[in-house]
N, C-alpha and C positions, 0 to 999 in steps of 0.2 A: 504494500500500500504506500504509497506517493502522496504526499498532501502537496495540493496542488495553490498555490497563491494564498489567499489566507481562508479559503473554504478547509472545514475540519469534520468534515461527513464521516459518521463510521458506514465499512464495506458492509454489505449483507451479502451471504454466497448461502444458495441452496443445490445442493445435491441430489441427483434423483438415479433410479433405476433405469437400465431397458426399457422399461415398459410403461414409464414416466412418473410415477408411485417417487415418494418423497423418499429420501435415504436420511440426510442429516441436513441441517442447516448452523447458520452461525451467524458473528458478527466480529468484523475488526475496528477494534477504535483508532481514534485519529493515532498515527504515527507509531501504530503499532505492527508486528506483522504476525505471521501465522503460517503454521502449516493443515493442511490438510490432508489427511489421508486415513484411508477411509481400505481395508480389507474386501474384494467385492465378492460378494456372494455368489454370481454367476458372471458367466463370460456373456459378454455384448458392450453396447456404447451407451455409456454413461456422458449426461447432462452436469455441468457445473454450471448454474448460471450466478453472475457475479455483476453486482450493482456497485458502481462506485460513486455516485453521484457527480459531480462536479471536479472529484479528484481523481487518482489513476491508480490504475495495480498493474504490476510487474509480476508474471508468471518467471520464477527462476530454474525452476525446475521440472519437470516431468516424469514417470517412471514407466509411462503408456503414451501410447500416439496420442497428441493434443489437437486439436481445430476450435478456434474460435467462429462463432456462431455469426453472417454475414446478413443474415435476415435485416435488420435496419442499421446497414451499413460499419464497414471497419473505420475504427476510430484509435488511427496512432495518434502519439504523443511525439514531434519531432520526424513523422514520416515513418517507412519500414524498408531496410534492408531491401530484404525478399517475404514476399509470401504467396504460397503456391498454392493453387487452385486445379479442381479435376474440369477441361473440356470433352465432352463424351464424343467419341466415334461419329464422324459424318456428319459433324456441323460444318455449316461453309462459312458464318462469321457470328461473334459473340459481339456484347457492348460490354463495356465500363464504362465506369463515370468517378470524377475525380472534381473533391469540391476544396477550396482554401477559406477558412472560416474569417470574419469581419476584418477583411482587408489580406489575409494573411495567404499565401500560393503555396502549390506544389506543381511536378512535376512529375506525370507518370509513367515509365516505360514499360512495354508487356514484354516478353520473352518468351518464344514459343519452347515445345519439349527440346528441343536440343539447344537452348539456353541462347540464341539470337535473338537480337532488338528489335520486334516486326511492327510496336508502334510505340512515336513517342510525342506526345501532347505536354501543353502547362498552360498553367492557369495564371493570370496578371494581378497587378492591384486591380483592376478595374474590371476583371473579367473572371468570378471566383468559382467556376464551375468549367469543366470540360469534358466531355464524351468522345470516349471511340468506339469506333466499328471494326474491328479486327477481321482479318479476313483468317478463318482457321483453316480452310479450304482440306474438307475434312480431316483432316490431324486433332487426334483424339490423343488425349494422356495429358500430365501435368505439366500445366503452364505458370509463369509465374511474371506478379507483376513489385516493379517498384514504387514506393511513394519519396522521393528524394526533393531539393532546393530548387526550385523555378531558376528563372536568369535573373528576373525579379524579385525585392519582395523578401518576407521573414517563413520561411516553413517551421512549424511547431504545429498548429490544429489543423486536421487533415481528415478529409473523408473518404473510405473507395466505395466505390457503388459494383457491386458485381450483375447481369444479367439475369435477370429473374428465372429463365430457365436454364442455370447452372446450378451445378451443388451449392447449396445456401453457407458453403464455409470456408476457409482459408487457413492454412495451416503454414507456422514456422520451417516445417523440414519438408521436403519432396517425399520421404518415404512418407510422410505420416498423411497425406492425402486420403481424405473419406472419398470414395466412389472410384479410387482409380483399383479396383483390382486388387489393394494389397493392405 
């Protein structure tokens, strides 16, 4: 947990099962942190959903494939590296969408599976949103995009919008991809 400027929100994280049935839940106070871990009763994908309100939480660890939930869009702190995404077999193009929050840019580049730059957009001071249309031309498997510093402009708040008919999530590592197969 991250406190973020002078907002001092504690996190709430709920845990759930497979089959979406509550496992545990919790609470971290400001400026405190926490581990999680949690014995799992059966094999499947396990739910963490985690509120931070106004401030931010660093996952440092993992011990099982992680993906963050992309449903109402990713929300780095400072942009992202990499985070990779499953495109399904025989799409001929995807969209993203990539927003710079009150005043502030980014710059997004996509990477197709064998890790080349096939699109690269940014957003201005004056222009805080930007969509692409990737052309996937069907190449299927994991692709990944960056959220990095415009030419312009402070990148810190940053939005990706993924394609509503993609897998609704995004993950730190290419192996840990939901829907690609592995």
């Amino acid at each position: 947990y991250d406190q973020v400027g002078t907002y001092d929100e504690k996190v709430v994280w709920d845990l759930r099962d497979p089959t979406g049935a509550p496992l545990e839940t919790g609470l971290i106070e400001a400026g405190d942190s926490a581990t999680i871990q949690v014995a799992a009763p059966e094999a499947g994908v396990y739910a963490l959903g985690v509120d931070a309100g106004a401030c931010a939480v660093v996952v440092s660890q993992s011990t099982v494939p992680l993906a963050v939930a992309a449903d109402g869009g990713v929300h780095p702190i400072g942009g992202a590296e990499r985070l990779f995404f499953h495109v399904p077999e025989g799409r001929d193009t995807f969209t993203l969408r990539a927003e710079g929050q009150r005043g502030e840019t980014v710059r997004i580049l996509v990477r197709d599976p064998a890790g080349e730059i096939v699109a690269d957009r940014q957003t201005t001071p004056t222009l805080e949103s930007v969509g692409l249309t990737v052309a996937a031309e069907g190449r299927g498997g994991v692709w990944s995009v960056e959220l990095t510093r415009a030419d312009e402009g402070v990148l810190e708040d940053a939005t990706l919008w993924l394609d509503p008919s993609l897998p609704r999530s995004v993950s730190l590592l290419a192996s840990h991809v939901f829907g690609a197969g592995g």
